[in-house]
C-alpha positions in Angstrom: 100.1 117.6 130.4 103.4 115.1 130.5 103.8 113.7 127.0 103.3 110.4 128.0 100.3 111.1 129.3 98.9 112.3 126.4 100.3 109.3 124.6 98.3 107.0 126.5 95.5 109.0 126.3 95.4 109.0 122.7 96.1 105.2 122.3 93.1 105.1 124.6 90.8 107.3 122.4 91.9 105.1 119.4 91.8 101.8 120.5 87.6 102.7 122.5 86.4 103.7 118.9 88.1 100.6 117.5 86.6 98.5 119.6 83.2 100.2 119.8 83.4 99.6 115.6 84.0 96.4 116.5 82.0 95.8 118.9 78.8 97.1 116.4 80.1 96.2 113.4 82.9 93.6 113.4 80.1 90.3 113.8 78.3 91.3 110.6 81.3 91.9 108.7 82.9 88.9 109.3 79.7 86.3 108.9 79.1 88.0 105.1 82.6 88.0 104.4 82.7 84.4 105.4 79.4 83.1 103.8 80.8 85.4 100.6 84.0 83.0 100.3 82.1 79.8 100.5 83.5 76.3 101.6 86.9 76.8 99.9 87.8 80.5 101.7 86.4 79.8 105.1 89.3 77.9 106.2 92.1 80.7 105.1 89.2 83.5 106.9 89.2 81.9 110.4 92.6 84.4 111.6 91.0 86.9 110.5 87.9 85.9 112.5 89.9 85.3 115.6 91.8 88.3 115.1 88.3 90.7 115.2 87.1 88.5 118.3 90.1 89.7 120.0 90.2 93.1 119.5 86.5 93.0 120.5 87.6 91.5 123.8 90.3 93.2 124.4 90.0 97.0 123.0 88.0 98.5 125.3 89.4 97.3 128.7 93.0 97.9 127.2 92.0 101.2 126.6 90.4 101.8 130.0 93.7 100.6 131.3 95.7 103.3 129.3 93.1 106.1 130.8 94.5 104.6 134.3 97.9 105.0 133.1 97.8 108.3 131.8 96.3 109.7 135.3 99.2 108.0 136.9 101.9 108.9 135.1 100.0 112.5 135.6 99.9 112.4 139.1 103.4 111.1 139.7 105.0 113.3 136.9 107.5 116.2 138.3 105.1 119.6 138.4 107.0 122.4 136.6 108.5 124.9 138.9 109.4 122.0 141.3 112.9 122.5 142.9 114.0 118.9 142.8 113.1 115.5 143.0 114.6 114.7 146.5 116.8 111.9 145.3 120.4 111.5 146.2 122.5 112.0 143.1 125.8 110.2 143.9 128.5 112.2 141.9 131.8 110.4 141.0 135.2 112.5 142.5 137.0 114.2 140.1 139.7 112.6 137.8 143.3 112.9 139.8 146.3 113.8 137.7 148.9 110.9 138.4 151.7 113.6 136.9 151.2 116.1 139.8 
């Protein structure tokens, strides 16, 4: 499997269990941490609030967007044992010697 591939793939496994955690647990967390700090705390809490509300939204199709990536980059990836890649490499001439 092509490095990258596996990259994204493991980004992917990462950021689906983060946001299945999330997703379950995340809401309850944040209202008893928030009714736990009172009047004074809730205003210094609310990044942190919008900061699990995103990575609820955004986790899971983020990491169904890395398991598209990493089948790309799979299927386009140069196979071992291939002879080339068919591109035209345009080589520079050789340095002349201006004393000869």
């Amino acid at each position: 499997m092509h490095p990258v591939a596996k990259r994204c793939l493991w980004w992917a496994a990462v950021l689906a269990t983060a946001g299945a955690l999330f997703i379950l647990f995340g809401s309850s967390i944040v209202y008893r941490t928030y009714d736990y700090l009172g009047a004074n705390g809730r205003l210094g809490f609310y990044p942190v609030a919008v900061i699990s509300q995103m990575i609820t939204s955004f986790a899971m199709p983020l990491s169904a967007a890395l398991v598209g990536a990493a089948v790309v980059i799979q299927a386009l990836a140069p196979k071992p044992g291939a002879r080339g890649s068919g591109a035209i490499v345009l080589v520079p001439p050789p340095p002349t010697d201006p004393d000869a």
